[in-house]
C-alpha positions as CSV (number, residue, x, y, z in Angstrom):
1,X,0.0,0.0,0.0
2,X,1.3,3.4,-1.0
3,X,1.0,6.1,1.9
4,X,-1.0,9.3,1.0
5,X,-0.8,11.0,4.2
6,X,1.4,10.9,7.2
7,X,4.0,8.0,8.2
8,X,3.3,7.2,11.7
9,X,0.7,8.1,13.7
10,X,-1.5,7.3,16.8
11,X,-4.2,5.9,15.4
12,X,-1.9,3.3,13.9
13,X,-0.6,1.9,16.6
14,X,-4.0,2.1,18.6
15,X,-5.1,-0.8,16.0
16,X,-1.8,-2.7,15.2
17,X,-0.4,-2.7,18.9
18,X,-3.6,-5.0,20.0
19,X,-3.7,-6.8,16.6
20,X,-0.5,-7.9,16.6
21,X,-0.4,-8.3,20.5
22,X,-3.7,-10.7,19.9
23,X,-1.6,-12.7,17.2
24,X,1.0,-13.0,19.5
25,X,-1.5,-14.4,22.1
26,X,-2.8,-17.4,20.7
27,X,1.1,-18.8,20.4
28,X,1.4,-18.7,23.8
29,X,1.1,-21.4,26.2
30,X,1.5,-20.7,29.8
31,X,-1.7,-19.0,31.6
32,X,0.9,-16.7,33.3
33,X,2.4,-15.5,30.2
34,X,-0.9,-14.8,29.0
35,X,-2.4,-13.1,31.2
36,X,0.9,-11.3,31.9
37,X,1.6,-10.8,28.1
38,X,-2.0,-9.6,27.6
39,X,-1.8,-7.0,30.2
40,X,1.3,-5.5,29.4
41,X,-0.1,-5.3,25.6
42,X,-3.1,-2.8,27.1
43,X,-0.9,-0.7,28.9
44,X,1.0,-0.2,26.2
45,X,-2.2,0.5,24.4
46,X,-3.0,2.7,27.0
47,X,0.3,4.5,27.0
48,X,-0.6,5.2,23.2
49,X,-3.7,6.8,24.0
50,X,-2.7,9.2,26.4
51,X,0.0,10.3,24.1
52,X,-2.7,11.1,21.8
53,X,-4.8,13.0,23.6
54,X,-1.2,15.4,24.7
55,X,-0.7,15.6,21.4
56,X,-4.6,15.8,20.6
57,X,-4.0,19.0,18.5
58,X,-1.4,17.4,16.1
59,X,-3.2,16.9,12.9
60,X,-0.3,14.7,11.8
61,X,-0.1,12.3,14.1
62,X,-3.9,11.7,14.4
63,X,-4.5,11.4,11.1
64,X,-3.0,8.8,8.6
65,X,-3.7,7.5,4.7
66,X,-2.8,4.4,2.6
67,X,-3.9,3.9,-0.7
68,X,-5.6,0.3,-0.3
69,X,-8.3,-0.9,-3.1
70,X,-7.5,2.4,-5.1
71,X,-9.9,0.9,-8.3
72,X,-12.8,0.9,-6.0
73,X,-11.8,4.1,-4.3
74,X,-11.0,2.7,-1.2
75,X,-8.3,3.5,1.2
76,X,-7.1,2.9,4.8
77,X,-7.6,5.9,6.1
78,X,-7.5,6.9,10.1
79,X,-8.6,9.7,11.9
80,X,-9.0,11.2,15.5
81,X,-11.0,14.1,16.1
82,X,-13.0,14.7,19.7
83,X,-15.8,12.1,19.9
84,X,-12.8,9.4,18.5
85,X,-10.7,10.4,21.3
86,X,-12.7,10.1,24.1
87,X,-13.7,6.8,22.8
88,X,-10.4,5.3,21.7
89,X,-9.0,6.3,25.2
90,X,-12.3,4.8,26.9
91,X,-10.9,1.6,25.0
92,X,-7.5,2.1,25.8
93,X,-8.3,2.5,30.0
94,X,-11.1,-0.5,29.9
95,X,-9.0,-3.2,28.9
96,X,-6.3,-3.1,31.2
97,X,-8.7,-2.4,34.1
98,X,-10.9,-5.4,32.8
99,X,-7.6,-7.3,32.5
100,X,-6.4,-6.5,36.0
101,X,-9.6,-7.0,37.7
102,X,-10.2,-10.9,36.6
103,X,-7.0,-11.4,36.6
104,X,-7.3,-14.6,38.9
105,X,-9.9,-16.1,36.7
106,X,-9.3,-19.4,35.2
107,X,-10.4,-20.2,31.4
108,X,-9.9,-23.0,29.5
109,X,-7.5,-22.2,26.7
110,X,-6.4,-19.4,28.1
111,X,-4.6,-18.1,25.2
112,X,-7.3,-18.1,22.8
113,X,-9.6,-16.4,25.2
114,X,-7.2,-13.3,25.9
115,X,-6.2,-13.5,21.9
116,X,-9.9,-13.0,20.9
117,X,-10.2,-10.2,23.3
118,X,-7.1,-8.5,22.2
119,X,-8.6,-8.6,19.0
120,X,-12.0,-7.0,19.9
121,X,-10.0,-4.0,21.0
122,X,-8.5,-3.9,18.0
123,X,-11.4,-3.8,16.0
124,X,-13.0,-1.3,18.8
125,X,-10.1,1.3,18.2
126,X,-10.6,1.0,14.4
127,X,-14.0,1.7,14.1
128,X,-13.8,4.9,16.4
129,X,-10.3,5.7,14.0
130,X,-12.3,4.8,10.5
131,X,-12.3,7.7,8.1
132,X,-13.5,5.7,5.3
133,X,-16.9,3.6,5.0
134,X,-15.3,0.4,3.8
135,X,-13.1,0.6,6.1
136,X,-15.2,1.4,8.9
137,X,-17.5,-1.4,8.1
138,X,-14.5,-4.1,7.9
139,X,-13.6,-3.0,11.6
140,X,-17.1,-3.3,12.9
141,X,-17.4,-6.6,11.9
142,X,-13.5,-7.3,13.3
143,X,-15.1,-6.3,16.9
144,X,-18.1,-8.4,16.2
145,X,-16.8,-11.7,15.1
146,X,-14.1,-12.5,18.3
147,X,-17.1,-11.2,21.0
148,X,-19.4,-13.6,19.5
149,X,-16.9,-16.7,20.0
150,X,-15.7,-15.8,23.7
151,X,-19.7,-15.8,24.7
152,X,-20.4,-19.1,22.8
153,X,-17.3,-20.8,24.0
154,X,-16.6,-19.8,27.7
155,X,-20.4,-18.2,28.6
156,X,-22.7,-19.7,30.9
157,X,-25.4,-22.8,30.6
158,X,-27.5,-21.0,28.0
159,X,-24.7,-18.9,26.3
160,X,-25.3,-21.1,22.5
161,X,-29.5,-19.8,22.7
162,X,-28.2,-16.2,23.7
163,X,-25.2,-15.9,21.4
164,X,-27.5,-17.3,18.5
165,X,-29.6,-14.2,19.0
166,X,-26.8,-11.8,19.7
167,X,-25.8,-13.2,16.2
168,X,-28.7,-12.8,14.4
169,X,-29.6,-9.6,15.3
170,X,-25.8,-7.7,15.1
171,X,-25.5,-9.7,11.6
172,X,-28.8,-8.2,10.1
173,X,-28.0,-5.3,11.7
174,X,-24.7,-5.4,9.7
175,X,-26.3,-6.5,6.3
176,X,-28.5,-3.7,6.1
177,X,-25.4,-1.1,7.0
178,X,-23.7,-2.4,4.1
179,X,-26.7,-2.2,1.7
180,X,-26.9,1.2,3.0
181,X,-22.6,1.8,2.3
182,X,-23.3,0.2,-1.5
183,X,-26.3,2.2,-2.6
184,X,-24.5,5.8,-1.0
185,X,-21.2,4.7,-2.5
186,X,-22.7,4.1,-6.3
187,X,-23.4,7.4,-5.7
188,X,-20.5,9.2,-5.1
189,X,-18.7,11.4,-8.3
190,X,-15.7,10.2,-10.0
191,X,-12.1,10.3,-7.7
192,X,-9.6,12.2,-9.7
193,X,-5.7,12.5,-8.9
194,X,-3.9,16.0,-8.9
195,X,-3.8,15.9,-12.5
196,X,-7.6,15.4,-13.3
197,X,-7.5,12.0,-13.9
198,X,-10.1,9.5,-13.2
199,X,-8.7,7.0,-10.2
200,X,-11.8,5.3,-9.1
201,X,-15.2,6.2,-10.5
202,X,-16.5,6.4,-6.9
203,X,-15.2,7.0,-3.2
204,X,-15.6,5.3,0.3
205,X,-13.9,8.1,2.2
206,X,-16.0,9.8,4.8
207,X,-16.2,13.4,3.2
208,X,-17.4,12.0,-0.4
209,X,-20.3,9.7,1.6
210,X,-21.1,13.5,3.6
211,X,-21.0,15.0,0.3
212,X,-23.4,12.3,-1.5
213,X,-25.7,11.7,1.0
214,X,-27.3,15.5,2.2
215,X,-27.5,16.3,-1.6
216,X,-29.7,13.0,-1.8
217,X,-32.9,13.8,-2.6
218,X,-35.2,13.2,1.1
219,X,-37.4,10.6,-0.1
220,X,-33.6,8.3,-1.1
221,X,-32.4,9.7,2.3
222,X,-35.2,8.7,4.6
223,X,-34.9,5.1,3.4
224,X,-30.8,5.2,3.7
225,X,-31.6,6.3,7.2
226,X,-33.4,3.4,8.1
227,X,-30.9,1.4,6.7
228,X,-28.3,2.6,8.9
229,X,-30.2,3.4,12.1
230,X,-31.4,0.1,12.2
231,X,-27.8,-1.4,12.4
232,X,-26.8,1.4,14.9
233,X,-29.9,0.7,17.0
234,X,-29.2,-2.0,17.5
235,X,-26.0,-2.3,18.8
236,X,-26.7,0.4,20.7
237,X,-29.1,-0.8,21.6
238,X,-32.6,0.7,22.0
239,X,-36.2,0.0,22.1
240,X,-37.6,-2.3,20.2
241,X,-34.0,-3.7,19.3
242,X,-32.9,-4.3,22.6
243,X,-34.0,-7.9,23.6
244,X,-30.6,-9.8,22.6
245,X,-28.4,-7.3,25.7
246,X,-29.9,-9.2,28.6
247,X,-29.4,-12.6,27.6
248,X,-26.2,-11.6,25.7
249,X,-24.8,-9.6,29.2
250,X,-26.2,-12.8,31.4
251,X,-24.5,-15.5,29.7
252,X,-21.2,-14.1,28.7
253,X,-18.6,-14.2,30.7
254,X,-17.4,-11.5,33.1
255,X,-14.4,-9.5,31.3
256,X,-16.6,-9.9,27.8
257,X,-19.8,-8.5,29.7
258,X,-17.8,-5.7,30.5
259,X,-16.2,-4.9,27.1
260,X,-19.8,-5.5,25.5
261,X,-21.8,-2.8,28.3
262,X,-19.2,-0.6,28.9
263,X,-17.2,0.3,25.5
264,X,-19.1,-2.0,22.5
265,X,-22.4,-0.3,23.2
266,X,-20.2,2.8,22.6
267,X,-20.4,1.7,18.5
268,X,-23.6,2.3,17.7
269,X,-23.6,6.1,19.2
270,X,-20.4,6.5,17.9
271,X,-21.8,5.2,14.6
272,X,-24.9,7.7,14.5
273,X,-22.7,11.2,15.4
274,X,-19.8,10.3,13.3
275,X,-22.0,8.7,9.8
276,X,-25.5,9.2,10.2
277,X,-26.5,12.1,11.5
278,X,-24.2,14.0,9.5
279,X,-25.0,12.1,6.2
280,X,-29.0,12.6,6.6
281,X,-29.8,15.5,8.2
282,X,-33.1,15.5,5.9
283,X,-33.8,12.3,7.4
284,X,-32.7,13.2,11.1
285,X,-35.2,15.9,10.7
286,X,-38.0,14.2,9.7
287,X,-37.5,10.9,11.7
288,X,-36.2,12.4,14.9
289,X,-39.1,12.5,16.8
290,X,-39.9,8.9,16.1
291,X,-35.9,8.1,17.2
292,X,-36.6,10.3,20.4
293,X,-40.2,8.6,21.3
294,X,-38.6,5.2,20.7
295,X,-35.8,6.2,23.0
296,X,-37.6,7.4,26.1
297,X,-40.1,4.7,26.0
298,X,-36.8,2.2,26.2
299,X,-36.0,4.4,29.0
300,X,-39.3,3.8,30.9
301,X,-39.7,0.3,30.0
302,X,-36.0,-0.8,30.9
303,X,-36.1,0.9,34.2
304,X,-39.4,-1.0,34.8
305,X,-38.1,-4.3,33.9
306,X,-35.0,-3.7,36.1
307,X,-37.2,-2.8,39.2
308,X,-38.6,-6.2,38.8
309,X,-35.1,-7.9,38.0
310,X,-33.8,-10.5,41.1
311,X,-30.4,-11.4,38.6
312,X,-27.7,-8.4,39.2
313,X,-26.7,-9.0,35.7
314,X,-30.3,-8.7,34.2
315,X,-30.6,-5.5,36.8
316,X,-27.4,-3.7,35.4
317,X,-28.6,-4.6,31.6
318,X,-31.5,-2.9,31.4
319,X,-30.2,-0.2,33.4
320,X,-27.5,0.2,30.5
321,X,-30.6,0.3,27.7
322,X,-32.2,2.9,30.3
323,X,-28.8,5.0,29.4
324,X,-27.9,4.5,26.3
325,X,-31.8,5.4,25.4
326,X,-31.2,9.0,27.1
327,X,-27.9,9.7,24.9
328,X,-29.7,8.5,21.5
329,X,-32.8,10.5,22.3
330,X,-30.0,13.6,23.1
331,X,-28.8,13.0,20.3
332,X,-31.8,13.5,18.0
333,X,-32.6,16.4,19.8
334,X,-30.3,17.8,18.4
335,X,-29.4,20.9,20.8
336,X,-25.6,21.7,21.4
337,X,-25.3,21.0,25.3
338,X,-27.4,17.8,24.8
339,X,-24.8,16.7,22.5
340,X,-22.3,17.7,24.1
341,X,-23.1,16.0,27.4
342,X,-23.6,12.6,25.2
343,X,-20.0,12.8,24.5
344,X,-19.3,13.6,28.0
345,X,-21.8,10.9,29.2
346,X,-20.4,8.0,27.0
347,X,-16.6,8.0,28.6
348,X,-18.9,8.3,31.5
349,X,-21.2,5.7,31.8
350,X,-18.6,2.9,30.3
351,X,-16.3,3.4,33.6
352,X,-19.6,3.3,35.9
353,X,-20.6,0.2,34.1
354,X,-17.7,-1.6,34.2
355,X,-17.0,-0.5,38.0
356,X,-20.5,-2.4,38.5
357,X,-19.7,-5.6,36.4
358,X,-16.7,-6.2,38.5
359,X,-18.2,-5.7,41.8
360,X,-20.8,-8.3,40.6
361,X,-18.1,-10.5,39.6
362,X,-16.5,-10.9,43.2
363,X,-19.4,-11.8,44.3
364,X,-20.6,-14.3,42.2
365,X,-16.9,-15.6,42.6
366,X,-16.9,-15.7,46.0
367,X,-20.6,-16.9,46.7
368,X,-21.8,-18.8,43.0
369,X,-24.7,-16.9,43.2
370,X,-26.3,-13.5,41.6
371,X,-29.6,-13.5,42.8
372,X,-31.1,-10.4,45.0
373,X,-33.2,-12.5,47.2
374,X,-30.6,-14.9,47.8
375,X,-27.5,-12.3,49.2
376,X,-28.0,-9.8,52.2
377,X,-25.2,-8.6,54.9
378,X,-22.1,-8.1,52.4
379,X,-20.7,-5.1,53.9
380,X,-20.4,-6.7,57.0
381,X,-17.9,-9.0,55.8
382,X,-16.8,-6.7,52.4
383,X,-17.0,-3.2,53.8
384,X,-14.5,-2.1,51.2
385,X,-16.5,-3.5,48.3
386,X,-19.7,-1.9,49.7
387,X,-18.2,1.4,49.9
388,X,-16.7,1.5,46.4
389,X,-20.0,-0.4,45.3
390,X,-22.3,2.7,46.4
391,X,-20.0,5.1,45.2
392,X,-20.2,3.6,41.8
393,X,-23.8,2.9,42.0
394,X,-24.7,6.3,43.4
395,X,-22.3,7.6,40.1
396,X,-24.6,5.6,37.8
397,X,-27.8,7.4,39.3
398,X,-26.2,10.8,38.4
399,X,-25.6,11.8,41.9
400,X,-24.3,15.4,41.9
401,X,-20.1,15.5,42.4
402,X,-20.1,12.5,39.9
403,X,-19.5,11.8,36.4
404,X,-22.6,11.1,35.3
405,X,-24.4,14.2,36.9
406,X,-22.3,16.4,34.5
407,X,-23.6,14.9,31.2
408,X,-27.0,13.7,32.2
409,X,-27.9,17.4,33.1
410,X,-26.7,18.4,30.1
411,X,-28.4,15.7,28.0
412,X,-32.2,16.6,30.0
413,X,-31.2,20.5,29.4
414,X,-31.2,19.3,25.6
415,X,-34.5,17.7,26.0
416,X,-35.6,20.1,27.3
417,X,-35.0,23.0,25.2
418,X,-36.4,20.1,22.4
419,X,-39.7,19.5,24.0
420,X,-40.8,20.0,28.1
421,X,-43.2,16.9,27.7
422,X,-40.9,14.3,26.6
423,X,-38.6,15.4,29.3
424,X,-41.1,15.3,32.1
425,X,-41.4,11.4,30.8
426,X,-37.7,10.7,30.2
427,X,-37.4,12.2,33.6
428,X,-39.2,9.7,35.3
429,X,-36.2,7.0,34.6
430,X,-34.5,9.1,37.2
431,X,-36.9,8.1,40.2
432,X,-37.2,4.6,38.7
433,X,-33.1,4.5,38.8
434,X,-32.8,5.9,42.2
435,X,-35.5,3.1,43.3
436,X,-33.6,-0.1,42.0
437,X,-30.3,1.1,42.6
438,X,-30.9,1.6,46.2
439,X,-33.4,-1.7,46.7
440,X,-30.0,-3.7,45.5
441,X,-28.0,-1.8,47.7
442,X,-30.2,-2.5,50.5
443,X,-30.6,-6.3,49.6
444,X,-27.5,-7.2,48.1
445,X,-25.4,-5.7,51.1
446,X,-27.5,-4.9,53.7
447,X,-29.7,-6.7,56.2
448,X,-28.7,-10.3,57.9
449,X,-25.8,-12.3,56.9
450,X,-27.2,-15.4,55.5
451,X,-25.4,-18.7,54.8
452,X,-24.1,-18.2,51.8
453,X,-22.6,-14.5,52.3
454,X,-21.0,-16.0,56.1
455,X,-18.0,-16.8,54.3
456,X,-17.6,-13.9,52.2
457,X,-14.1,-12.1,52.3
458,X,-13.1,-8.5,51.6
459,X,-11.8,-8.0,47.4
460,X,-8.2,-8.9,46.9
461,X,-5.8,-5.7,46.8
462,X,-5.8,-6.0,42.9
463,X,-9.3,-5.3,42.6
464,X,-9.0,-2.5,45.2
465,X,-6.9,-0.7,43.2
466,X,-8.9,-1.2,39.8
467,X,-12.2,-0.1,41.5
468,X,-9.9,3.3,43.4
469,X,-8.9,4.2,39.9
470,X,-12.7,3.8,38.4
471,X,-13.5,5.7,41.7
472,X,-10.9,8.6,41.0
473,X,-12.1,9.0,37.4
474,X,-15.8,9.5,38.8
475,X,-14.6,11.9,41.1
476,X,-12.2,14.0,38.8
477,X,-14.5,13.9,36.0
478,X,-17.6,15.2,38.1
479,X,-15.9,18.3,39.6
480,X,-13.6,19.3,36.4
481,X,-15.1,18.0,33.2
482,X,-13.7,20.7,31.6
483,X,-10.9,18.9,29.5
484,X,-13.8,16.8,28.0
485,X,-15.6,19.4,27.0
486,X,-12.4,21.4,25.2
487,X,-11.5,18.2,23.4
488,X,-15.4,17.5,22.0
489,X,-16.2,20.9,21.5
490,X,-15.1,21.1,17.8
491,X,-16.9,17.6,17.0
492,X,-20.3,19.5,18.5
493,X,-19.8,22.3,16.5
494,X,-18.8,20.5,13.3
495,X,-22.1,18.1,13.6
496,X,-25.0,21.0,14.5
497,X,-23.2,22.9,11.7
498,X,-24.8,20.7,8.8
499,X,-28.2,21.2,10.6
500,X,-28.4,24.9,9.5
């Protein structure tokens, strides 16, 4: 491949340094040097990611062309702006948290289990880097494909049923996405060279799909839409697209639960600010409303089904669709501090999440059981996972001082300013929140001991540490989100821009 632009750049090594660490993975044979090797690979990825976000301003670095399928007007082309950022460093932080945290777990062909999820973060990083369509698309499926083997080969009793749907579902999702690429990309004018030659009679990169697709007449961009909301819906996902996440979240194992909730839900909003609402604001227009309905009744109906929940995994699920139904409907609001606190709220709710998933982890581990009814009286014998627990859970309900507060005021001020009714609804997922949050605080570690939390034991100092990092980030981030906002700002201002 020829180079176009740039020679070595972050977003480069975000993808090749967990590929080629993945690779590496599977030739390994000792559990120790796996899960040794593996976390050393995501700190190094890590250590890559901050040095982006120093150099954040650096067009250079973040930004990176190869000439690829040049006949088809294809080429491997990389970008960071704010919204890629945030979300390539959320990548970067989960894994080796995720890593560090199950680190005493025990899985059966160890090396295929931490190459496979060395290989998801690859494909993570290069959907949130893609600056070209086909590209884009072939990374998507890269995160897809190694998620759906680590829940049908180390999940729970019922993992084949619930990876089956989680299979259908993200592969129609994907089908129609690429229908949608095809038809915009036939589309596109001719690619010329400097000299006014015809290279490829059409383009995949990102500014000739912009281009194309608002100049589409609306009746050809409502039906695009669909074909591209649908996919992004449901990976989000939302209401009605939802009903593969619980099973999915229940059956897979822990560290893959976590990458799914806390960063792979991350795809499909990153999906709709970076392609679709860009490339159909005719669309966005006239299909918002039905986007934002669909959204808050997810929110209601999630936070309903959770109240009723006795499995923590099931509770946490659809407490995630209750979330990630707020952002989307932020999203199609389509106010500036609305959006803004989406991108705000996304780094946000992936380290709340994931500080939940590994609190429920140690105690599965320790008791073989995740049912409500059957714990009570943990913080008798954990007091230092019940403190970091209701910090974390507290963060997740938006307490003021937190994360989450920052960008879920934002996100209802957005609402708001869109319509007063649908945020007096969507506003009601904040009681409901509050209510099962603090019923599984109160049941989970609260009341008697009973015989099967008797035996329970404070978390090892490993996982201290993992959840005191999760618990400075929710801290730093609620009292001085200001950096956020300074990296994501020209993203926000970018996207509202093709809305006038």
């Amino acid at each position: 491949m020829e180079k176009l632009h740039g020679w070595i750049s972050f977003p480069d090594l975000l993808i090749w340094l967990p590929l080629i660490s993945g690779l590496v993975t599977f030739m390994l044979r000792k559990d120790k040097q796996v899960k040794a090797w593996s976390l050393f690979a995501s700190l190094l990825t890590l250590a890559v990611s901050v040095l982006s976000l120093v150099y954040a301003n650096d067009k250079i670095l973040n930004y990176v062309s190869w000439k690829w399928l040049s006949t088809l007007g294809a080429s491997y082309s990389l970008g960071l702006d704010g919204v890629g950022h945030i979300l390539s460093f959320l990548t970067a932080v989960s894994f080796p948290l995720i890593f560090a945290a199950t680190y005493k777990s025990e899985y059966k062909h160890s090396q295929a289990f931490y190459g496979l999820m060395l290989l998801t973060q690859a494909g993570l990083m290069g959907v949130f880097c893609a600056m070209d369509a086909l590209v884009f698309y072939f990374f998507w499926e890269l995160a897809l494909i190694p998620v759906y083997f680590l829940c049908s080969r180390w999940g729970g009793e019922k993992r084949i049923q619930a990876t089956f749907k989680f299979f259908i579902y993200t592969f129609a999702g994907s089908l129609l996405m690429l229908l949608g690429i095809i038809v915009v990309y036939l589309h596109t004018n001719n690619l010329m060279d400097a000299g006014g030659n015809i290279i490829a009679p059409h383009s995949f990169s990102i500014n000739a799909f912009y281009d194309v697709a608002a100049r589409l007449e609306p009746t050809k961009q409502y039906w695009l839409f669909g074909l591209f909301f649908i996919a992004f819906a449901i990976k989000m996902p939302i209401f009605p697209f939802h009903t593969w996440q619980p099973d999915t979240y229940e059956q897979a194992p822990a560290a893959t639960t976590m990458v799914l909730s806390g960063v792979m839900v991350k795809m499909g909003l990153f999906a709709v600010i970076r392609w679709l609402l860009p490339m159909f604001p005719a669309a966005v227009d006239h299909f918002g409303y039905i986007v934002i309905g669909l959204s808050v009744i997810g929110m209601i109906y999630a936070s309903l089904l959770a109240m009723q929940q006795d499995d923590l995994k099931r509770l946490v699920a659809y407490s995630s669709i209750a979330h990630i139904g707020l952002m989307c409907a932020a999203l199609f609001a389509n106010k500036q501090i609305g959006t803004q606190g989406v991108m705000i709220q996304m780094f946000s709710h992936g380290i709340n999440i994931i500080g939940l998933w590994i609190v429920i982890d140690q105690i599965e581990k320790q008791t073989g059981v995740r049912k409500i009814s059957q714990l009570g009286g943990i913080a008798r014998k954990a007091p230092a996972l019940t403190i970091m627990l209701v910090v974390i859970a507290l963060a997740n309900i938006a307490l003021p001082l937190t994360n989450a507060f920052v960008g879920e005021f934002m996100m209802f001020t957005g609402l708001f300013k869109y319509n007063v009714w649908v945020t007096a609804i969507a506003g009601l997922s904040i009681i409901l929140a509050a209510v099962y949050t603090l019923r599984m605080i109160q049941h989970v570690f609260y009341g008697e001991v009973n015989t099967l939390t008797a035996t329970m034991k404070d978390i090892p100092n490993s996982v201290k540490w993992v959840l005191g990092i999760l618990l400075v980030m929710i801290f730093v981030i609620g009292v001085y989100p200001q950096p956020l906002f300074d990296l994501t700002k020209d993203t926000v201002a970018s996207l509202l821009t093709r809305f006038k």
